[in-house]
C-alpha positions as CSV (number, residue, x, y, z in Angstrom):
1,X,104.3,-103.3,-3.7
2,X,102.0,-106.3,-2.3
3,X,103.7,-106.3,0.7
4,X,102.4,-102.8,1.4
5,X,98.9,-103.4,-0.1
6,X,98.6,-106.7,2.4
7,X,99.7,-104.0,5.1
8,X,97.4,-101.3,4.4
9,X,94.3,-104.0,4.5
10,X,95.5,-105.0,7.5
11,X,95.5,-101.9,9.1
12,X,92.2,-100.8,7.5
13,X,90.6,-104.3,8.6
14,X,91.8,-103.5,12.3
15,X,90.5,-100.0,11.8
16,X,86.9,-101.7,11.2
17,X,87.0,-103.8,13.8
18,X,88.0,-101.5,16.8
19,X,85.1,-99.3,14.8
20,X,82.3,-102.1,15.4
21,X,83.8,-102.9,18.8
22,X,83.6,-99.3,19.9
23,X,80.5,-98.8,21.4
24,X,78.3,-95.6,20.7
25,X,76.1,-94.7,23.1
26,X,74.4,-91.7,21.9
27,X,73.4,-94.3,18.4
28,X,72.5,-96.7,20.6
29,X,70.1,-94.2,22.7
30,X,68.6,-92.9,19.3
31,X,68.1,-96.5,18.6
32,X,66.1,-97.1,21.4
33,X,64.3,-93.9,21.5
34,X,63.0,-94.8,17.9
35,X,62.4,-98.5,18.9
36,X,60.3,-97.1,21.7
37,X,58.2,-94.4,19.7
38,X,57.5,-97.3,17.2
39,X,56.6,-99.9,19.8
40,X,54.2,-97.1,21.5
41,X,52.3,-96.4,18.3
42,X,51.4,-100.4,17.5
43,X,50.4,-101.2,21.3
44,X,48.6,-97.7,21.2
45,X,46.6,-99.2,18.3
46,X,46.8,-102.7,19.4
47,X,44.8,-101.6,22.3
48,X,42.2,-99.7,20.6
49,X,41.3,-102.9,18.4
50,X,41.3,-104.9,21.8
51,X,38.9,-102.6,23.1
52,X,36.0,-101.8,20.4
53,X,36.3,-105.7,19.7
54,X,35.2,-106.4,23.5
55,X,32.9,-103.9,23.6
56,X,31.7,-104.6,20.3
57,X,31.1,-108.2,21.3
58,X,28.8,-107.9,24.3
59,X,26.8,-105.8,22.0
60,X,26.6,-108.8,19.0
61,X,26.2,-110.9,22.1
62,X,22.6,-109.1,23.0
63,X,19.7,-111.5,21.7
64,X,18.3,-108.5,20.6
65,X,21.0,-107.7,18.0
66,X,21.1,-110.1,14.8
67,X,24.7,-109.8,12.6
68,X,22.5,-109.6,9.5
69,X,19.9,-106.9,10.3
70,X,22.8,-105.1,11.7
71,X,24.2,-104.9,8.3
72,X,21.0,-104.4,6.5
73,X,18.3,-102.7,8.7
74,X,17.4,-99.5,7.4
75,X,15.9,-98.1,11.1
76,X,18.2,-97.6,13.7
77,X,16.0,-97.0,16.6
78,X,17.9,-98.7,19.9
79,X,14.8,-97.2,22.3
80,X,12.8,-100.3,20.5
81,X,15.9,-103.0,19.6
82,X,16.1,-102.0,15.9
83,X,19.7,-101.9,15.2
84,X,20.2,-101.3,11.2
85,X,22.8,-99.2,10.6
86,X,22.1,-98.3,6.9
87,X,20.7,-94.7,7.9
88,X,23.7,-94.1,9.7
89,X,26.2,-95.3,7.3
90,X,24.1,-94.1,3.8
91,X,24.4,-90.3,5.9
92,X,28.2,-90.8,6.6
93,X,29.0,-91.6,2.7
94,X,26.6,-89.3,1.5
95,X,28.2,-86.6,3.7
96,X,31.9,-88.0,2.4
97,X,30.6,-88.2,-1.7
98,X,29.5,-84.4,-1.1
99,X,33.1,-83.0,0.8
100,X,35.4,-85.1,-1.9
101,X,33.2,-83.8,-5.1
102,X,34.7,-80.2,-3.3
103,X,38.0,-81.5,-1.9
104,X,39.2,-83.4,-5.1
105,X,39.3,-81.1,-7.8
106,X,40.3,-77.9,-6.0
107,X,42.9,-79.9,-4.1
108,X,44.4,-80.8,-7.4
109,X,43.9,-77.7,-8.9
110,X,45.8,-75.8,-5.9
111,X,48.3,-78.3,-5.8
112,X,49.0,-78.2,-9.6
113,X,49.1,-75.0,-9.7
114,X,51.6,-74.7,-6.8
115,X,53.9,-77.1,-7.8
116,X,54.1,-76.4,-11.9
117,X,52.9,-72.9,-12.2
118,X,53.0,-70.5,-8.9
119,X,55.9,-68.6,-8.7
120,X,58.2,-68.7,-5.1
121,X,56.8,-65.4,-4.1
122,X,53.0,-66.5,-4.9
123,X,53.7,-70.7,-3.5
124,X,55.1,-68.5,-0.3
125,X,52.0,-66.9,0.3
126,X,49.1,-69.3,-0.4
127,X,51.3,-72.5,0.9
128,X,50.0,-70.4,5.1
129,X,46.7,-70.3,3.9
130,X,46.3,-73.5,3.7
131,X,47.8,-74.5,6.5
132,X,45.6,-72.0,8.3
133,X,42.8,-74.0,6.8
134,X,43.8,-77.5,8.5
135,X,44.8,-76.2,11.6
136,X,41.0,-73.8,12.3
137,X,38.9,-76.4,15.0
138,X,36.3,-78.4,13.4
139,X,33.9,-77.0,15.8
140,X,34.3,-73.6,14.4
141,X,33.9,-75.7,10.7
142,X,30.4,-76.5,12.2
143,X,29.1,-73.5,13.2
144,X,30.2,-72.0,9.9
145,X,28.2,-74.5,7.8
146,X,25.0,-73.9,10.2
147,X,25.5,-70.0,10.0
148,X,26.7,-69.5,6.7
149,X,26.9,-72.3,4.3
150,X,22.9,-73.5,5.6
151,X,21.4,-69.8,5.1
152,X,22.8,-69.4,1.5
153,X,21.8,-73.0,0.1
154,X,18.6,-72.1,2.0
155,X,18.7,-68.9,-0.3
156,X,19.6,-70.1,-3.3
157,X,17.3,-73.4,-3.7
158,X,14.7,-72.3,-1.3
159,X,13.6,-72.9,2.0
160,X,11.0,-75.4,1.6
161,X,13.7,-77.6,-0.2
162,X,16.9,-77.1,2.1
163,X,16.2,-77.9,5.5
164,X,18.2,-75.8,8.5
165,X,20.0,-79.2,9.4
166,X,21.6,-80.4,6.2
167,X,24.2,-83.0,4.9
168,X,24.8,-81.2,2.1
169,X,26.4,-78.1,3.7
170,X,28.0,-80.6,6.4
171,X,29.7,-81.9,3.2
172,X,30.5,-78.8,1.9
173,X,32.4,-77.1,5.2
174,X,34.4,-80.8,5.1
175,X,35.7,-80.6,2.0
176,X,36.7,-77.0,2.4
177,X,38.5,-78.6,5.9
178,X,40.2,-82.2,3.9
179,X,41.6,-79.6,0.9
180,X,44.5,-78.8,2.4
181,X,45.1,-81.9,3.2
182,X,44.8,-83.2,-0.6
183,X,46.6,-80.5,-1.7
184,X,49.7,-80.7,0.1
185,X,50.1,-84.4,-0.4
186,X,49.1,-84.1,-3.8
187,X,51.8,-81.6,-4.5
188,X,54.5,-83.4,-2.6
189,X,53.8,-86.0,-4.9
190,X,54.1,-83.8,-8.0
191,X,57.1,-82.2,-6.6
192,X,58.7,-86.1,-6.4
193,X,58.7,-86.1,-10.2
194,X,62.0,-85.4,-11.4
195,X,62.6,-82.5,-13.8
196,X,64.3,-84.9,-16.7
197,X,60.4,-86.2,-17.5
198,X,59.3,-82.5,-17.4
199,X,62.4,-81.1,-19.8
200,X,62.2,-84.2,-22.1
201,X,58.7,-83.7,-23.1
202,X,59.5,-79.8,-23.9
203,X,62.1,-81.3,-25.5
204,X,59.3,-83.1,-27.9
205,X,57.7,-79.8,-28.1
206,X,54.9,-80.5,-25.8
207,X,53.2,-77.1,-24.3
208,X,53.5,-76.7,-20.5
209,X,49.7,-77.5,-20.1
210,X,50.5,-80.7,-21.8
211,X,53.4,-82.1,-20.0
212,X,51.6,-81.2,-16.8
213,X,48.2,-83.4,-17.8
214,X,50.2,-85.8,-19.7
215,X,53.5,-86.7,-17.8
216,X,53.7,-85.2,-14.6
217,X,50.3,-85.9,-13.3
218,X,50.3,-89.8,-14.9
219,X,54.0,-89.7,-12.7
220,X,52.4,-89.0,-9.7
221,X,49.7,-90.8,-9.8
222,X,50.2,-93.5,-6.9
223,X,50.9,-90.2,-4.3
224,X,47.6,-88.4,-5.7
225,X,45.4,-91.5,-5.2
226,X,46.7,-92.0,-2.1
227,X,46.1,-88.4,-0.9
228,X,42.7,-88.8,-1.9
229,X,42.1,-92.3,-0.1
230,X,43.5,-90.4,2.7
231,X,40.9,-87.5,3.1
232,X,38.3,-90.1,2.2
233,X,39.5,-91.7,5.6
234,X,39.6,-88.3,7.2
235,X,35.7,-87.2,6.1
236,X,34.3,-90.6,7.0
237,X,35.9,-89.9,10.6
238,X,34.9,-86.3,10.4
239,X,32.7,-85.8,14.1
240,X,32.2,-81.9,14.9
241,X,30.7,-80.5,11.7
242,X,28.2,-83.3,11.2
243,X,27.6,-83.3,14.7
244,X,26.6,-79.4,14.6
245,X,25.2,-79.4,10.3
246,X,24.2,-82.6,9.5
247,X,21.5,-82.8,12.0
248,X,20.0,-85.5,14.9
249,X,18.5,-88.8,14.0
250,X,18.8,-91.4,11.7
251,X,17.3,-90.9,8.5
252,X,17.7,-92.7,5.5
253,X,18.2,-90.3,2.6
254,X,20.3,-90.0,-0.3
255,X,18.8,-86.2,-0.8
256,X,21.6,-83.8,0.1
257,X,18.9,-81.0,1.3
258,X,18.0,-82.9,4.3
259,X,18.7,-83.4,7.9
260,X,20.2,-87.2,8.9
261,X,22.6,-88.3,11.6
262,X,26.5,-89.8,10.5
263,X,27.7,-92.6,12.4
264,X,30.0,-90.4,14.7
265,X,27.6,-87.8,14.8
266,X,25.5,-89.9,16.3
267,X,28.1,-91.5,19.0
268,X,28.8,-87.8,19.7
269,X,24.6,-87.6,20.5
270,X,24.4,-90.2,22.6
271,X,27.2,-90.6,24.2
272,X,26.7,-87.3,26.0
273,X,23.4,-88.4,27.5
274,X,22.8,-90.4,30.7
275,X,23.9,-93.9,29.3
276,X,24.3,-96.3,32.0
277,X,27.6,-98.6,31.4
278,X,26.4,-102.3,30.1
279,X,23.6,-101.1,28.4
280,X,22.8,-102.2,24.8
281,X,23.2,-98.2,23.4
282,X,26.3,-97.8,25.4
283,X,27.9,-101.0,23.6
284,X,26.1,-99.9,20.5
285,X,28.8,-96.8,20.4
286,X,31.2,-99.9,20.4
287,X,29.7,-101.2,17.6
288,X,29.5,-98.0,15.5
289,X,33.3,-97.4,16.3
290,X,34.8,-100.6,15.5
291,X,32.3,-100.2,12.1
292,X,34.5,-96.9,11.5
293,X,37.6,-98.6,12.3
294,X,37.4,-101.3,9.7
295,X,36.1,-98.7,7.1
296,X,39.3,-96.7,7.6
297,X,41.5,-99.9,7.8
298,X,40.3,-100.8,4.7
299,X,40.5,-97.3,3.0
300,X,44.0,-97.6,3.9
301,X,45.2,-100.9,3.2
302,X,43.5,-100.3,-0.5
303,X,46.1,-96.8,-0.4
304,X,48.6,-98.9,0.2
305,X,47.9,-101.7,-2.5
306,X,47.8,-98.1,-4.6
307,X,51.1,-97.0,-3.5
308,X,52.8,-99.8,-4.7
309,X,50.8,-100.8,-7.6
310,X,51.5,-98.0,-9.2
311,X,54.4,-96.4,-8.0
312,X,56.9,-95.0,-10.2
313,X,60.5,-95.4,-9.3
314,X,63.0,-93.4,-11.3
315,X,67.0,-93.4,-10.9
């Protein structure tokens, strides 16, 4: 009986061995096709740090540019060397605070209501809508906040309080546009919580409304903070709408109702005007850029920190 134990491992031991000798090629193509696409993406981004941190330089390297006033000027004016870029960035946040006061709770709400209360019939039929929503041009966001979204705030507040070029209804078209975006992460989280927690607390007698509030969304809470770190990200980088809403010029204002310029609202300004290369505005653009960079880096090593500081894992 050993004897044919000793036998069959030796005939399964050979079996592995031709296996791991045996050379697949179409594996070994994936491999390198995935190796590749990976490799791609980090040089891709390795060469967009390399740029906006040597553009970036020769505009820190101008003597009219000081690190410090950079960071805490509150005129940007480059036509007469004042380079603070509070206006722009206080108009870039306020514009973000504005689109995730919309984007948070009806992203939730849609995505809570998908995952623990639509039926299949009613999840199959808003689930296109919103992808409609992410995938309309951000242009054609713009013109609706100018067109639509300015007149009725205009209405509704007044004129003399609303002006026609407004970071309140820049904000407003944005979060319409991240939504979706919150939504469908949000509920891919829910969806990741298994269905034990969810019939253990009915088992307690807890009301659907409560185990929804109380387990599920405490569950999922790493995947529903990083969805919302993420359309932070995406509204900070947000360019068309603010470009076309928001309005022209630096202007430092935390009110809403009036016109001021975003930080890539503003590289979208001047960056179609007659710029000569080596000037200080063209590196400014630089500047503004690698300023945005960092702000989403950040934003997305923080989700990350999220992710795993409060991730749930369940077996």
């Amino acid at each position: 009986m050993k004897n044919n134990e000793n036998k069959l491992s030796d005939s399964f031991s050979r079996q592995n061995t031709t296996l791991k000798k045996r050379r697949r090629w179409s594996e070994s193509l994936i491999q390198g096709s995935l190796f590749l696409a990976g490799f791609f993406s980090i040089l891709t981004t390795a060469g967009i740090i390399f740029t906006l941190g040597k553009e970036a330089l020769l505009f820190f390297q101008k003597p009219e540019v000081k690190l410090f006033e950079f960071l805490t000027g509150t005129a940007w004016q480059p036509h007469i060397n004042q380079f603070g870029i509070l206006p722009l960035a206080t108009s870039t946040l306020l514009t973000t605070a504005v689109a995730m006061l919309i984007a948070i709770p009806l992203g939730l709400t849609v995505a809570v209501f998908l995952s623990e209360y639509a039926s299949r019939k009613v999840r199959n039929f808003l689930k296109p809508i919103l992808e409609v929503l992410a995938g309309i041009p951000t242009i054609v966001y713009g013109y609706f906040a100018l067109t639509f979204i300015t007149p009725l705030l205009r209405e509704i507040f007044g004129k003399d309080v609303v002006n026609i070029y407004n970071t309140g209804s820049a904000g407003l078209v944005m979060g319409i546009l991240i939504l979706p975006l919150i939504a469908s992460i949000s509920e891919d989280a829910l969806a990741a919580v298994p269905r034990s927690l969810r019939e253990a607390g009915y088992g307690l007698g807890a009301t659907k409304f409560e185990v929804v509030f109380k387990i599920v969304l405490p569950a999922a809470l790493s995947g529903i903070s990083a969805a919302i770190i993420l359309g932070i990200s995406r509204a900070i980088g947000e360019t068309m709408i603010v470009a076309v809403a928001a309005g022209a010029g630096p202007n430092l204002t935390l009110n809403p109702f009036k016109g001021a310029e975003t930080m890539t609202g503003h590289i979208v300004r001047i960056s179609g005007g007659d710029l000569s290369y080596d000037s200080i505005d063209y590196d400014s653009i630089f500047a503004l850029g690698l300023v945005l960079f960092l702000s989403t880096l950040l934003l997305n090593i923080i989700s990350q920190w999220i992710v795993k500081r409060f991730r749930e894992v369940y077996e």
